[in-house]
N, CA, C and O atoms as a CHARMM CRD file, in Angstrom:
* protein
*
  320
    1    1 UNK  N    -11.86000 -26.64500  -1.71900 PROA 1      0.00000
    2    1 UNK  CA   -10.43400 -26.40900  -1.65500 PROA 1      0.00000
    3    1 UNK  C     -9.96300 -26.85400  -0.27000 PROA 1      0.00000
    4    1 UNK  O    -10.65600 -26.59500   0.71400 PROA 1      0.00000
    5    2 UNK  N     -8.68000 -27.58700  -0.15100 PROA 2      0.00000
    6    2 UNK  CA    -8.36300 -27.98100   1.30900 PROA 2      0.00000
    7    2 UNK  C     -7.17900 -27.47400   1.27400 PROA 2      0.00000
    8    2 UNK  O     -6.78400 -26.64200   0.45800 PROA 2      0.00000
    9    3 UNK  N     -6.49200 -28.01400   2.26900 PROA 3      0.00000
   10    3 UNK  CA    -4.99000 -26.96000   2.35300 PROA 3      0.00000
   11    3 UNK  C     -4.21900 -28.10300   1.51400 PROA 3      0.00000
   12    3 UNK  O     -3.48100 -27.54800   0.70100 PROA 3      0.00000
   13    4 UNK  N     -4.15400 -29.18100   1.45000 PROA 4      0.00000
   14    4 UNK  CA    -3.28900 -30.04400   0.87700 PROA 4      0.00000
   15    4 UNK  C     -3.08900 -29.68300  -0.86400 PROA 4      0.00000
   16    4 UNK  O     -1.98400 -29.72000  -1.40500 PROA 4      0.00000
   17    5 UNK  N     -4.17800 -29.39000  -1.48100 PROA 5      0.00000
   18    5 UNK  CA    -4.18400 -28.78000  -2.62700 PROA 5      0.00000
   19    5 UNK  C     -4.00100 -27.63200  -2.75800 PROA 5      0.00000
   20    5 UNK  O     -4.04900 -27.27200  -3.93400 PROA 5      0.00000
   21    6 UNK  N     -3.75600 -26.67800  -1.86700 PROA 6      0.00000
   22    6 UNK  CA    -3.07800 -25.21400  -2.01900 PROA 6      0.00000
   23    6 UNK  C     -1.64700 -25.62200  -1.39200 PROA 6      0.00000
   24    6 UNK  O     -0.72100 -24.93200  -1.81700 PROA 6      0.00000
   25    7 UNK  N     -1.43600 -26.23600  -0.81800 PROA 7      0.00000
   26    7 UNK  CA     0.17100 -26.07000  -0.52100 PROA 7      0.00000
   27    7 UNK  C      0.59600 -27.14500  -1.53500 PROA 7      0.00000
   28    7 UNK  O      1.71000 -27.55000  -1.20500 PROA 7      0.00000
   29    8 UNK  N      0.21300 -27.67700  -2.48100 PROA 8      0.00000
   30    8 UNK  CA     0.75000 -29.13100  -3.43500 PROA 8      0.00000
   31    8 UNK  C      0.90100 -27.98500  -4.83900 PROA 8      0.00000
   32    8 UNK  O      1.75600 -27.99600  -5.72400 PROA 8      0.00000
   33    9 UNK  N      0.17600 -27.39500  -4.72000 PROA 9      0.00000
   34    9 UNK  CA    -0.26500 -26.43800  -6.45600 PROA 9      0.00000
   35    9 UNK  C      0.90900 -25.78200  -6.07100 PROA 9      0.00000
   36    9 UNK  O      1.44200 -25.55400  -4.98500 PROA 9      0.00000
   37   10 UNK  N      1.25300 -25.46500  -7.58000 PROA 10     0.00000
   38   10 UNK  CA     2.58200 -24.48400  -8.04400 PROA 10     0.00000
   39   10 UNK  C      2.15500 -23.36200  -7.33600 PROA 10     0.00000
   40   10 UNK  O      0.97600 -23.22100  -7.01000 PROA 10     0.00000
   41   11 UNK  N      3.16600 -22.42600  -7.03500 PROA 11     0.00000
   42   11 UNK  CA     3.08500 -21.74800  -5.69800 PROA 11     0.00000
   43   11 UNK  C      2.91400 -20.56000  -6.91000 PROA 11     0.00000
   44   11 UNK  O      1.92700 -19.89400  -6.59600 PROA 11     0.00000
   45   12 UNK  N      3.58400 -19.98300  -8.34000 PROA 12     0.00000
   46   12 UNK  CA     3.41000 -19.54700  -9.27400 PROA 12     0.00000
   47   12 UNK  C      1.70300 -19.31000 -10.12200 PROA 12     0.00000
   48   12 UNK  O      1.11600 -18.32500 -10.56900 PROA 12     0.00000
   49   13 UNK  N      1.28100 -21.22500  -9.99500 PROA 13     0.00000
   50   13 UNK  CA    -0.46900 -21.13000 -10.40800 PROA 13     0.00000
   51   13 UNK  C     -1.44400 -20.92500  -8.83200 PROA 13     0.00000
   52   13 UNK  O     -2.64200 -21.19700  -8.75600 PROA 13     0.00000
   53   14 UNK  N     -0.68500 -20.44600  -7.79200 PROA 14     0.00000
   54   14 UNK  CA    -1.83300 -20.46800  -7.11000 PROA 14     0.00000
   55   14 UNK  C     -1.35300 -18.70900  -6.78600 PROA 14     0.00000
   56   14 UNK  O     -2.09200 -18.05300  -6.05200 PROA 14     0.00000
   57   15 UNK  N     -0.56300 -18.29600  -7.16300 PROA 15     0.00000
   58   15 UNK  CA    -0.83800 -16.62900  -7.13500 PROA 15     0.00000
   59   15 UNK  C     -1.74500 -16.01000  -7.99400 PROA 15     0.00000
   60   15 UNK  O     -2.52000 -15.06700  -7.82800 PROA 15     0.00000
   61   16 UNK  N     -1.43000 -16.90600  -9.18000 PROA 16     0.00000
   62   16 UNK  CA    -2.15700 -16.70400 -10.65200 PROA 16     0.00000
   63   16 UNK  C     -3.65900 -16.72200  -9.94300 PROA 16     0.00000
   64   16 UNK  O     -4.18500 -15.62300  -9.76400 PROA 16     0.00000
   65   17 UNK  N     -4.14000 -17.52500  -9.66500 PROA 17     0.00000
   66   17 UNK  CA    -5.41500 -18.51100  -9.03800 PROA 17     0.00000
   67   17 UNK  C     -5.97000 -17.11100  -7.99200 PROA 17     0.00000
   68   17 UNK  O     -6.91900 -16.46600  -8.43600 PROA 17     0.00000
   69   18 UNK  N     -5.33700 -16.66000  -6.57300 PROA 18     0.00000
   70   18 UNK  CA    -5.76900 -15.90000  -5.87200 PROA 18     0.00000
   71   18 UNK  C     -6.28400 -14.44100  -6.53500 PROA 18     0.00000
   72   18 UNK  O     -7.08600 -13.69500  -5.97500 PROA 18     0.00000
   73   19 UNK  N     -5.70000 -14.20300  -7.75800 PROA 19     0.00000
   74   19 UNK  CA    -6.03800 -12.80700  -8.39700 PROA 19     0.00000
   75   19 UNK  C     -7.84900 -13.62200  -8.56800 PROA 19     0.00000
   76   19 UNK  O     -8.81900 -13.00500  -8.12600 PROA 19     0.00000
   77   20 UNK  N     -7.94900 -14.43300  -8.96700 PROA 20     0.00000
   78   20 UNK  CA    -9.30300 -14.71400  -9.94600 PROA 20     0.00000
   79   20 UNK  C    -10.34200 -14.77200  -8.93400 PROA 20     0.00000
   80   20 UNK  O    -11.49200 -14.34800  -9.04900 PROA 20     0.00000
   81   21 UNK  N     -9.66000 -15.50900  -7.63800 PROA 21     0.00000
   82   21 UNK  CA   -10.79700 -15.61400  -6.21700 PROA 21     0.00000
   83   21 UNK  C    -11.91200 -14.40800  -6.02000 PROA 21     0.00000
   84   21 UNK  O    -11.70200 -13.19900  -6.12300 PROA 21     0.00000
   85   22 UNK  N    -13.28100 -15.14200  -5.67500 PROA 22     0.00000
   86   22 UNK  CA   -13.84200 -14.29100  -5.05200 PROA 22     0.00000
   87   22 UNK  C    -12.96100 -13.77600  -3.65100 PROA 22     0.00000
   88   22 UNK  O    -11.96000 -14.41200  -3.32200 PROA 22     0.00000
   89   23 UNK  N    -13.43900 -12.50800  -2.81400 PROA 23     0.00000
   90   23 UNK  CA   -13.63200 -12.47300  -1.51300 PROA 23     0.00000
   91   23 UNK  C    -12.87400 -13.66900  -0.62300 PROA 23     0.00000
   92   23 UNK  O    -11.72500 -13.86500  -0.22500 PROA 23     0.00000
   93   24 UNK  N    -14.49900 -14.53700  -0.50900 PROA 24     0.00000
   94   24 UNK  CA   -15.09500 -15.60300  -0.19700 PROA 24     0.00000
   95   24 UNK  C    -13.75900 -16.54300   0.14100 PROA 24     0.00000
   96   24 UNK  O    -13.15500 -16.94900   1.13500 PROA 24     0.00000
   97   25 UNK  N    -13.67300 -16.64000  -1.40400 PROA 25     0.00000
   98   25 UNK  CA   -12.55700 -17.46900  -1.73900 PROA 25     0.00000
   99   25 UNK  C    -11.01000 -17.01600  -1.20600 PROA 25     0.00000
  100   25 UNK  O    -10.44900 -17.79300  -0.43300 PROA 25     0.00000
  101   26 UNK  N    -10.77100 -16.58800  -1.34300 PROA 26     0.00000
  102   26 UNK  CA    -9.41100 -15.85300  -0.66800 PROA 26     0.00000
  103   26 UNK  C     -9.26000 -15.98600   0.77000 PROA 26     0.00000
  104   26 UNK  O     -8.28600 -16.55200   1.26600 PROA 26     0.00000
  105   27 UNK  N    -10.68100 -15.21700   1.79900 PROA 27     0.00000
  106   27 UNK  CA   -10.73100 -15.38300   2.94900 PROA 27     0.00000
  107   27 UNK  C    -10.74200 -16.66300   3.24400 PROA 27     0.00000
  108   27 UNK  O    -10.47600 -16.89500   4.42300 PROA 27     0.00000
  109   28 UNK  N    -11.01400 -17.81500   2.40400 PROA 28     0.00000
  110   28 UNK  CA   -11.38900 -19.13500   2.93000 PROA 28     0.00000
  111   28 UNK  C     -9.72500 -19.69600   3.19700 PROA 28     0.00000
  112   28 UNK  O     -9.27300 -20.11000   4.26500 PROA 28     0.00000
  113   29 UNK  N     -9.08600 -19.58100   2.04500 PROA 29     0.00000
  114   29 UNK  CA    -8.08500 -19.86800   1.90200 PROA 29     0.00000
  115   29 UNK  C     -7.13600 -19.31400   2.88500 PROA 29     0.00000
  116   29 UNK  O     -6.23700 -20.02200   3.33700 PROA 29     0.00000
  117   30 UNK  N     -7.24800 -18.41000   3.14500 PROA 30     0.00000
  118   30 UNK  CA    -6.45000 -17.69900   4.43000 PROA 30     0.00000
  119   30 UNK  C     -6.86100 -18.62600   5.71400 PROA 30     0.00000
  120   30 UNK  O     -5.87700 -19.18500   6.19700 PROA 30     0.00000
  121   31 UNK  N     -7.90900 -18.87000   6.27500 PROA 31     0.00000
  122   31 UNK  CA    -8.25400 -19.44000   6.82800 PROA 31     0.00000
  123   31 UNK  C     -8.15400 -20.99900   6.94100 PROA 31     0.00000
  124   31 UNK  O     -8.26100 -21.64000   7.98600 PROA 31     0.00000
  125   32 UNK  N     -7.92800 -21.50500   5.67800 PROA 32     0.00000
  126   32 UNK  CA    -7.23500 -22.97400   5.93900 PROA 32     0.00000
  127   32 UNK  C     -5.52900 -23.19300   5.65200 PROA 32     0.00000
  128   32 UNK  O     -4.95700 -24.28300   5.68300 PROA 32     0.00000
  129   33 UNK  N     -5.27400 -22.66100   5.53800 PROA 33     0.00000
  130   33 UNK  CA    -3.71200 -22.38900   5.81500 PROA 33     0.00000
  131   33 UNK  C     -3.31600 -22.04300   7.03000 PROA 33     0.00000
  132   33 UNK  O     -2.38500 -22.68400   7.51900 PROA 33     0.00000
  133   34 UNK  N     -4.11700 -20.61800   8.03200 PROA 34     0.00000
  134   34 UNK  CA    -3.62800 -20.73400   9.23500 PROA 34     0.00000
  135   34 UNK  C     -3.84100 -21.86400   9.61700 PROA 34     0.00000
  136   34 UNK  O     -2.82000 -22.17500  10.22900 PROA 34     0.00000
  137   35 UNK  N     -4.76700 -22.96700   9.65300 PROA 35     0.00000
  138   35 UNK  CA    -5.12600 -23.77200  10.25200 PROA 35     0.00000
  139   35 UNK  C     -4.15500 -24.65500  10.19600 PROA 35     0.00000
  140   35 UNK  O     -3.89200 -25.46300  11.08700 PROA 35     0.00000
  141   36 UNK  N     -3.48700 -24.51200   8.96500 PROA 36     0.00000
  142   36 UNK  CA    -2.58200 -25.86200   8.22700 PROA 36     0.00000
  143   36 UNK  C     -1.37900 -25.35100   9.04000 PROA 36     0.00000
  144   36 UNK  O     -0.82100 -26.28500   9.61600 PROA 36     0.00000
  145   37 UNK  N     -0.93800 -24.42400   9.21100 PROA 37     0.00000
  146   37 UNK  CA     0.20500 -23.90200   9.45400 PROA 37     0.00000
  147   37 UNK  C      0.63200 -24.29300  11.06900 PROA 37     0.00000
  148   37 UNK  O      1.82100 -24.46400  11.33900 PROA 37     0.00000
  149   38 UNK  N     -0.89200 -24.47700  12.58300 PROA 38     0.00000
  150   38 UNK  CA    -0.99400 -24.70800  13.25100 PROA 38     0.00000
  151   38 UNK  C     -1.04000 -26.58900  13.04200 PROA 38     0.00000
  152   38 UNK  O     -0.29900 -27.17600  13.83000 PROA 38     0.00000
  153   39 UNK  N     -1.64400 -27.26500  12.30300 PROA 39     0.00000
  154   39 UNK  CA    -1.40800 -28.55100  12.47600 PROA 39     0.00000
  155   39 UNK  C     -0.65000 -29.36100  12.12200 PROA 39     0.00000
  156   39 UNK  O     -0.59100 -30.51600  12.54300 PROA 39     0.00000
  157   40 UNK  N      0.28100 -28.67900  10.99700 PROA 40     0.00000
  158   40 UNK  CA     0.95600 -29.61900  10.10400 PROA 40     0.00000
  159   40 UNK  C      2.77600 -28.90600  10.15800 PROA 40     0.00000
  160   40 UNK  O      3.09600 -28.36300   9.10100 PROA 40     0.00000
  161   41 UNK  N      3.70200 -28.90300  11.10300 PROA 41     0.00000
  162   41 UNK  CA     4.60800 -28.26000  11.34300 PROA 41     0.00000
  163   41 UNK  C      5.90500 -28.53100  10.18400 PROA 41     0.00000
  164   41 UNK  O      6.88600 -27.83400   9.92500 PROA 41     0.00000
  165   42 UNK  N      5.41100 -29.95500   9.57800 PROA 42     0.00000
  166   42 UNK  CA     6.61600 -30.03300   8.34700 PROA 42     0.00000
  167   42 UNK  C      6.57000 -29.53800   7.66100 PROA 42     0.00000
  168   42 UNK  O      7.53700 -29.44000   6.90600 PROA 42     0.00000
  169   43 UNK  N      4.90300 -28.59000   7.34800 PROA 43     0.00000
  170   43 UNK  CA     4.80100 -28.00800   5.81800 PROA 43     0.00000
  171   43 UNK  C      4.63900 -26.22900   6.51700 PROA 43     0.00000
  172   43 UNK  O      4.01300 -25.34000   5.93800 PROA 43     0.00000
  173   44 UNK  N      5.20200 -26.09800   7.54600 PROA 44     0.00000
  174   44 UNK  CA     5.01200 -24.84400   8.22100 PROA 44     0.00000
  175   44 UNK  C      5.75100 -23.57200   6.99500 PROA 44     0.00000
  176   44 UNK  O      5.35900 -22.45700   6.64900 PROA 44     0.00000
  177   45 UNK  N      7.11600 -24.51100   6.56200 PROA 45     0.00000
  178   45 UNK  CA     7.55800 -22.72700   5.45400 PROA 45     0.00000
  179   45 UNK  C      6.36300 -22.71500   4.31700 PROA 45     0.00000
  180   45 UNK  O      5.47700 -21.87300   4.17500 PROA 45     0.00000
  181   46 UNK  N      6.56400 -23.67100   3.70600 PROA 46     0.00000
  182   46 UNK  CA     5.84800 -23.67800   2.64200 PROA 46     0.00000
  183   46 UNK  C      4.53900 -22.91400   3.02600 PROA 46     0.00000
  184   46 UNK  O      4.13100 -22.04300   2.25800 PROA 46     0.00000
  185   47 UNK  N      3.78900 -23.22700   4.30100 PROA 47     0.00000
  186   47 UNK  CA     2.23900 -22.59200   4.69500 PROA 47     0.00000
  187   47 UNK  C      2.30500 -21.31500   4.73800 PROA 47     0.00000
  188   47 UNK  O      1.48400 -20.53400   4.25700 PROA 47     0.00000
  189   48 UNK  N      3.56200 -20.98100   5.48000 PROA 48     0.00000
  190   48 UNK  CA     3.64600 -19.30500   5.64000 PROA 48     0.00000
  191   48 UNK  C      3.78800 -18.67000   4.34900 PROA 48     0.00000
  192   48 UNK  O      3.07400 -17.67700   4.20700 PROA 48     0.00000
  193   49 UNK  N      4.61300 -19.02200   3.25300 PROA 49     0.00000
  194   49 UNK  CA     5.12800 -18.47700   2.26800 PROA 49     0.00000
  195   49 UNK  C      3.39900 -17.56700   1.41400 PROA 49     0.00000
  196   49 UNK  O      2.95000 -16.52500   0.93600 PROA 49     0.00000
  197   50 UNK  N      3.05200 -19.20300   1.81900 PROA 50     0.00000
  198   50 UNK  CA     1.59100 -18.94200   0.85400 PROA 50     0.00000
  199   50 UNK  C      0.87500 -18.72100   1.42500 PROA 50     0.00000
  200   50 UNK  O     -0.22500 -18.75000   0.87200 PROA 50     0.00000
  201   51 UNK  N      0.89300 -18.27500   3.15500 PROA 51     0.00000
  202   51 UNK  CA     0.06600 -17.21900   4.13000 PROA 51     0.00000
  203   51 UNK  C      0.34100 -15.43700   3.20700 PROA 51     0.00000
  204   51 UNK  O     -0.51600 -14.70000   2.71900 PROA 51     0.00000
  205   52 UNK  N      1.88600 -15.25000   3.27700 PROA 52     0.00000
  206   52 UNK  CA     1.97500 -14.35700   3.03800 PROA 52     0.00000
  207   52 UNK  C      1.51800 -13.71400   1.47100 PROA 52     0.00000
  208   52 UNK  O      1.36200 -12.49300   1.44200 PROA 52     0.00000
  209   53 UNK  N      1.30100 -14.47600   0.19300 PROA 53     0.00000
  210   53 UNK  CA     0.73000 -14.16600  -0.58500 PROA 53     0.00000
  211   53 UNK  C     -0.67000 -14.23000  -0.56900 PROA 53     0.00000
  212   53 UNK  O     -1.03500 -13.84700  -1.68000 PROA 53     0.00000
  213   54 UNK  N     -1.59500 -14.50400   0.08600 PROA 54     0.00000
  214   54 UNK  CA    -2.78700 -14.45700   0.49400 PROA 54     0.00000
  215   54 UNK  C     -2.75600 -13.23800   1.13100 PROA 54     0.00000
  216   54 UNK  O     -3.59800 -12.40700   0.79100 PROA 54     0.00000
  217   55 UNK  N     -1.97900 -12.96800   1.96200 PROA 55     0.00000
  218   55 UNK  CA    -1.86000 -11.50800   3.08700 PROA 55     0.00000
  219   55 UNK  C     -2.01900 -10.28800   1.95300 PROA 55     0.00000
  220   55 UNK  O     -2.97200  -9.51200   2.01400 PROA 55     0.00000
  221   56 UNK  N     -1.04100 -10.19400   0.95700 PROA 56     0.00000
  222   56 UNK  CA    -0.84500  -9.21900   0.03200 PROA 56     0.00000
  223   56 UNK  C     -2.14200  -9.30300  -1.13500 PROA 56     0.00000
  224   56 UNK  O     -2.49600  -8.29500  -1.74700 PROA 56     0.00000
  225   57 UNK  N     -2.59600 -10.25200  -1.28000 PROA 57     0.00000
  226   57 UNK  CA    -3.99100 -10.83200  -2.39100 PROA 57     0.00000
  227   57 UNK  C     -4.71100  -9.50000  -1.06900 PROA 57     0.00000
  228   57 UNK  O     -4.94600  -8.39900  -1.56800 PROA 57     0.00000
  229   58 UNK  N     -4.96800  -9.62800   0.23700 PROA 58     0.00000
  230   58 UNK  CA    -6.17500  -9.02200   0.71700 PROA 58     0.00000
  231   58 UNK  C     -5.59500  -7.33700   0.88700 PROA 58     0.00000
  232   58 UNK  O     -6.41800  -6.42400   0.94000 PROA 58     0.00000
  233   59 UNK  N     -3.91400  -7.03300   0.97200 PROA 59     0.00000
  234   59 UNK  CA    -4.06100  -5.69700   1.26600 PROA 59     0.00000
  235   59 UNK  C     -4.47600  -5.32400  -0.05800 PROA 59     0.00000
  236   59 UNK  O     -5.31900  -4.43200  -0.14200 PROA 59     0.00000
  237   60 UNK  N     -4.02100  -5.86300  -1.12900 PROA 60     0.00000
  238   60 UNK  CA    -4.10600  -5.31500  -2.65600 PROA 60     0.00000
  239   60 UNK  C     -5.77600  -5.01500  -2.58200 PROA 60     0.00000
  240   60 UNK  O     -6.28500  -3.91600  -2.80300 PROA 60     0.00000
  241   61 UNK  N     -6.31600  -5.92900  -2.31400 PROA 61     0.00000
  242   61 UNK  CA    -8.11400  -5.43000  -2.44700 PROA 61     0.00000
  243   61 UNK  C     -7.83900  -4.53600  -1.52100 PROA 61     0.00000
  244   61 UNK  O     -7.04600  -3.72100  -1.99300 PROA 61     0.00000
  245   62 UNK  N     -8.13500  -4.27400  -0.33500 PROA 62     0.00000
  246   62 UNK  CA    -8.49100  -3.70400   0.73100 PROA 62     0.00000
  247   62 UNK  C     -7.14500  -2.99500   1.08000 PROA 62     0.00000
  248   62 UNK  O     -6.38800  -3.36600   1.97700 PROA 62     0.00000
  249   63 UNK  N     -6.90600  -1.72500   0.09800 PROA 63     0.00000
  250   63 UNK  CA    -5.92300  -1.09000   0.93300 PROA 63     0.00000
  251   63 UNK  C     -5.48900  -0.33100   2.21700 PROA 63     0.00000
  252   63 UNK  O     -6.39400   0.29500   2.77000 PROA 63     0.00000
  253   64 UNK  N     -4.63600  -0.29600   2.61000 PROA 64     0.00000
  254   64 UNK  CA    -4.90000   0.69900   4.14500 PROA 64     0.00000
  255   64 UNK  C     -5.51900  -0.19600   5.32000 PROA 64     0.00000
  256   64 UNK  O     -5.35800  -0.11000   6.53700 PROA 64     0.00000
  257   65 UNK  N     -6.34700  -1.15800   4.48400 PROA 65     0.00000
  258   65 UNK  CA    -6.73700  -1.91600   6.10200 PROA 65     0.00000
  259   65 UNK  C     -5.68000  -3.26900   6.78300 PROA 65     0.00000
  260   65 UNK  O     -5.66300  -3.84100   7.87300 PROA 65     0.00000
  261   66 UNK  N     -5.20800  -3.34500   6.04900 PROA 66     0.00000
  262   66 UNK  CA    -4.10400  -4.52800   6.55200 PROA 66     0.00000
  263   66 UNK  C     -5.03200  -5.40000   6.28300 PROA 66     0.00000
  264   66 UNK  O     -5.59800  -5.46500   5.19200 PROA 66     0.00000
  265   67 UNK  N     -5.37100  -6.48100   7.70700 PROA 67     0.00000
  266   67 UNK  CA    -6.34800  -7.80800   7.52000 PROA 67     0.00000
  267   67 UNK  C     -7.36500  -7.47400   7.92100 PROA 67     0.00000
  268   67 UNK  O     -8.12300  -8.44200   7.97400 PROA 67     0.00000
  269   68 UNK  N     -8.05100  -6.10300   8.42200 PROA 68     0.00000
  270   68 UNK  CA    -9.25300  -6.03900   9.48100 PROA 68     0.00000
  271   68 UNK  C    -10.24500  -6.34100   8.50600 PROA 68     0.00000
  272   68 UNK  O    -11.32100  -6.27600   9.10200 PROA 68     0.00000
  273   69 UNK  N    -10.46200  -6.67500   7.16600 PROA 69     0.00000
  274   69 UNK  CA   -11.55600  -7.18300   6.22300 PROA 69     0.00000
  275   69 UNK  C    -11.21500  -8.95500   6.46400 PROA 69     0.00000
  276   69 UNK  O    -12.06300  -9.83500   6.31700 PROA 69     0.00000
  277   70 UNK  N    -10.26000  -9.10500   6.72700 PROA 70     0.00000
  278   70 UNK  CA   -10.77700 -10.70700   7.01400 PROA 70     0.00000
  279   70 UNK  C    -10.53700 -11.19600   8.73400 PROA 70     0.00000
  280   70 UNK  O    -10.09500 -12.30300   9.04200 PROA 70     0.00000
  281   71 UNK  N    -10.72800 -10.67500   9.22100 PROA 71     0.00000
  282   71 UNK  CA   -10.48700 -10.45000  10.98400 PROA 71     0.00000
  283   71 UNK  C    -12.02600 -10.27600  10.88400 PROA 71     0.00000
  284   71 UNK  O    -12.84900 -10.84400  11.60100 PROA 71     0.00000
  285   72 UNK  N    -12.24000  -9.54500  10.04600 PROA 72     0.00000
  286   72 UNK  CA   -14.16200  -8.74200  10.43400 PROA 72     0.00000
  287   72 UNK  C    -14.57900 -10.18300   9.31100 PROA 72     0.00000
  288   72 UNK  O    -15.80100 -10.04100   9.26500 PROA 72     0.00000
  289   73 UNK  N    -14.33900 -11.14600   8.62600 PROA 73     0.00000
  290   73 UNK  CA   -15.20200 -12.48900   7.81400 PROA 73     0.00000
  291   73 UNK  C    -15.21100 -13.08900   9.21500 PROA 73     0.00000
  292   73 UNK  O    -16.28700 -13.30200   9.77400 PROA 73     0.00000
  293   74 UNK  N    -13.71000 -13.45000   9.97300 PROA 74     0.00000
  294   74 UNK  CA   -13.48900 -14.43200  10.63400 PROA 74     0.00000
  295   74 UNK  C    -14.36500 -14.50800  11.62600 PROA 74     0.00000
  296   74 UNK  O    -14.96500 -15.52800  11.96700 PROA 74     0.00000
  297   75 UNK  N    -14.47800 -13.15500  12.23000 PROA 75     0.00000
  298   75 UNK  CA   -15.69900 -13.12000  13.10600 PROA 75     0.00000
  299   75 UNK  C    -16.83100 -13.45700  13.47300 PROA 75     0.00000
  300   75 UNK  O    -17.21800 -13.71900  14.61200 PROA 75     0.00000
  301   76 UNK  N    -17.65400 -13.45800  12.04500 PROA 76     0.00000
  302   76 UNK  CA   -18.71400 -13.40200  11.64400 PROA 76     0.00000
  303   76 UNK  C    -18.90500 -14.85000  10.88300 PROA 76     0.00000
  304   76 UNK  O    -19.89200 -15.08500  10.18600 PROA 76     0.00000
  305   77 UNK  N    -17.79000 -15.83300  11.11400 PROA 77     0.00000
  306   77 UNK  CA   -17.80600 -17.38800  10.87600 PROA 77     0.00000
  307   77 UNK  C    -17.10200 -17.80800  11.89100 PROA 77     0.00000
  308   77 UNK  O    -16.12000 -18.48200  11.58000 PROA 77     0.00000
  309   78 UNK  N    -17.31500 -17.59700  13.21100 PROA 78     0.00000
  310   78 UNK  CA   -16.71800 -18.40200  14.71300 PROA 78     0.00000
  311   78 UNK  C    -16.67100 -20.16800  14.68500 PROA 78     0.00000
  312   78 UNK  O    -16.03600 -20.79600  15.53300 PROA 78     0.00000
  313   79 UNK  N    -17.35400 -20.75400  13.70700 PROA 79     0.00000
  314   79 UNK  CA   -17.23300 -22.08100  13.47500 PROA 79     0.00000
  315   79 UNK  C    -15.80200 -22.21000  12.42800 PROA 79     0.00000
  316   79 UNK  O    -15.45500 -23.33800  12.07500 PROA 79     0.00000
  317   80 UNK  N    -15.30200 -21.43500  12.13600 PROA 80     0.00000
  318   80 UNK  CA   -14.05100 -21.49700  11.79400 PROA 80     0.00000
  319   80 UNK  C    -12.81800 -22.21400  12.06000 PROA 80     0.00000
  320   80 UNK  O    -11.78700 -21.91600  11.45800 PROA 80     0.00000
């Protein structure tokens, strides 16, 4: 998955899509979007929009913790 194909996909099939994600998958995706969001400034709303449904994909698992379940992946993948 790269960011060009999560910010190109229906913003509708990729909410659909984040319910089905592993973990793994979700955190990854969070993680190439900030990235996208820092390199690519034309597609900055669009990145955030679909930062913020990724944000809510992880409180929904992990309630009460906000992001500290993917703050504590990110960590623990510093080649990030």
């Amino acid at each position: 998955m790269n960011p060009k194909e999560i910010l190109h996909e229906d913003i509708s099939d990729f909410a659909s899509r984040l319910e089905a994600m592993t973990i793994d998958e979700v955190f990854n995706a969070m993680s190439l979007l900030e990235k996208q969001s820092k390199d690519d400034v034309s597609e900055r709303d669009e990145t955030l929009s679909r930062i913020a449904l990724v944000e809510e994909e992880i409180e929904r698992r992990f309630p009460g913790q906000k992001l500290a379940p993917y703050r504590d992946w990110k960590q623990d993948k510093p080649l990030l």
